[in-house]
N, C-alpha and C positions, 0 to 999 in steps of 0.2 A: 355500435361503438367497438372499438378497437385494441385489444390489450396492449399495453405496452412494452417491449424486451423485456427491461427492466423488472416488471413486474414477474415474467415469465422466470426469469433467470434468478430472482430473489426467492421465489414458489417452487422453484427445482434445489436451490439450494437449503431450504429450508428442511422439504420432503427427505434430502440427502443428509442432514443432519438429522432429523429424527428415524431414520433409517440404522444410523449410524449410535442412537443412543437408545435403540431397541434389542442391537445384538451386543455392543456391550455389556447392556442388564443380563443378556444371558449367557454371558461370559464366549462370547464367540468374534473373533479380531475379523471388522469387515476387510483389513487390508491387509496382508503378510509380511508386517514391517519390521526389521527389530527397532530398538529404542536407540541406540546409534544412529541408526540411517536416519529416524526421526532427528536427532539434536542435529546432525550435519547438515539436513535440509533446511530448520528453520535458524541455522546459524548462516548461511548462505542468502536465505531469503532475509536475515536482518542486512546482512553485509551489504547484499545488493538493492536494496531499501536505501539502504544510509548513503550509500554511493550515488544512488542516481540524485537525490533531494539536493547533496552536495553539490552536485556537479551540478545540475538545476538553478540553483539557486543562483544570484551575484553575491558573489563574497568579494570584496574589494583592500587590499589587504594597504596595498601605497597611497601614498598623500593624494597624484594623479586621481587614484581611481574613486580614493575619497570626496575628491574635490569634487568629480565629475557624478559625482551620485547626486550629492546637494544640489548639483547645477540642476540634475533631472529632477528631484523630486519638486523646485521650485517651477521648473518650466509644467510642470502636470499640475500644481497648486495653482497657476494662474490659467489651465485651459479649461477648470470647474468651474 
């Protein structure tokens, strides 16, 4: 049998988290971050979270596009 990525990549991240909350307990920063750099990174990584889902997404805002959603979601109710 065959390991999976998956499973490989979830086992390296795992090991790196508890890596990560062994030098904590002894007060030693595995990374040399200040707490800035932190908030700006995960304020970026929400921004560009939120942006791509949006952009992702169909948002349909006019009558047009309204109309044409119902027309789709009826043409996929009848090809079930």
């Amino acid at each position: 049998m065959k390991v999976s990525k998956g499973t490989i990549i979830r086992t390296a991240l795992l090991v790196l988290a508890i890596v990560n909350n062994l030098l904590a307990l002894f007060n030693k920063s595995p990374l040399p971050i200040e707490d800035d750099t932190i908030e700006a990174v995960i304020s970026f990584l929400f921004t560009t979270g939120t942006a791509i889902v949006a952009w992702w997404k169909n948002n349909s805002f006019t009558s047009a596009a309204l109309a044409g959603d119902e027309v789709m979601k009826q043409l996929k109710a009848r090809g079930q």
